[in-house]
N, C-alpha and C positions, 0 to 999 in steps of 0.2 A: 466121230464120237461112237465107243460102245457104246451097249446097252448097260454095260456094269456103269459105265459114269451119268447115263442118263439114272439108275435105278438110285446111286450116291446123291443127286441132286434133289429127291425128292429127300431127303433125309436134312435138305438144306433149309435153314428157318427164311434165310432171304433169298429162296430161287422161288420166282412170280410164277407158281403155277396153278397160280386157278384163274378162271375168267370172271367179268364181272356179274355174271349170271351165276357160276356158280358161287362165288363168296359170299351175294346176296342171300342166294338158296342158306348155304351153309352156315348162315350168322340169322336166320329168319327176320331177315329187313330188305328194305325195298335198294333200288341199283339208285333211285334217285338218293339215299340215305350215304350209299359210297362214295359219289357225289361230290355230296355236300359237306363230308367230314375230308375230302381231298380237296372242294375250295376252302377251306378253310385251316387247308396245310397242315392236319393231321398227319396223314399221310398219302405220298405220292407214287399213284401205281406205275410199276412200268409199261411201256408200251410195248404191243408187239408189233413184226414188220410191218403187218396191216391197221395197227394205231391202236388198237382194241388195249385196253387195260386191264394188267393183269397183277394179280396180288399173293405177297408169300403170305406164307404162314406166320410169320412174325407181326403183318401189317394187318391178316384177320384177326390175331388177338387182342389188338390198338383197338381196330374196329368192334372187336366185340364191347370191350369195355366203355368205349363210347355211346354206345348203346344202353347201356345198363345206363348210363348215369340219364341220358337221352331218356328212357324207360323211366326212371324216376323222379323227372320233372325239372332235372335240368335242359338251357336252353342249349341249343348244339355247340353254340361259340364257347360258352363257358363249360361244356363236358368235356370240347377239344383241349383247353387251357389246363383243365383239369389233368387229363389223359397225358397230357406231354410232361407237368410236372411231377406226376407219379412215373414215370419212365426214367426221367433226370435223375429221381431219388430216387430209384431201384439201382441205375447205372451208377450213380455216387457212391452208394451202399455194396457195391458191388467191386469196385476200387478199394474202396478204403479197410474190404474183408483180404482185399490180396496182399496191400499192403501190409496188413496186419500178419499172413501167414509169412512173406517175405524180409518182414523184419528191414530196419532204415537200413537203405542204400550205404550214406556215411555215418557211420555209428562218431557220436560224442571223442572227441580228443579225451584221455586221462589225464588227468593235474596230478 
């Protein structure tokens, strides 16, 4: 591996590079909070050789917003329920804008 593919990889929203020390640090919540929003299959870090879990950028912004709703008094189970169905309906919304610019696959037969 260059260095040029290592420096591309940080530019990757799913490459796991932060530890869970630092995500904790960087999301200002505790490593039991990461936890507990991965038992609860939010989301799941990956491991590294030596087991330790590690999180993209993509899985600290889950986390973050899980937090805000955690923060405003939701319980964790239903911040995570939360969190995954505004993801779904970003991801829906997010198809159905492509579709839109790609115009139907089989356009209508003429009569």
């Amino acid at each position: 591996m260059t260095a040029d593919d290592s420096f591309s990889r940080l530019e990757d929203d799913d490459y796991p590079a932060y530890t869970m020390g630092r995500a904790a640090e960087m999301l200002g919540t505790t490593q039991g909070f990461l936890r507990a929003i991965g038992e609860a299959r939010l989301i799941t870090p990956l491991r590294s050789p030596g087991g330790h879990r590690r999180y993209s950028r993509y899985q600290l912004r889950i986390a973050a917003r899980a937090r805000e709703l955690v923060d405003g008094g939701a319980p964790i189970e239903a911040a995570c329920r939360i969190v995954t169905r505004e993801d779904q309906l970003e991801e829906a919304q997010r198809i159905n804008a492509e579709h839109h610019r790609t115009g139907p696959v089989n356009p209508p037969a003429a009569n």
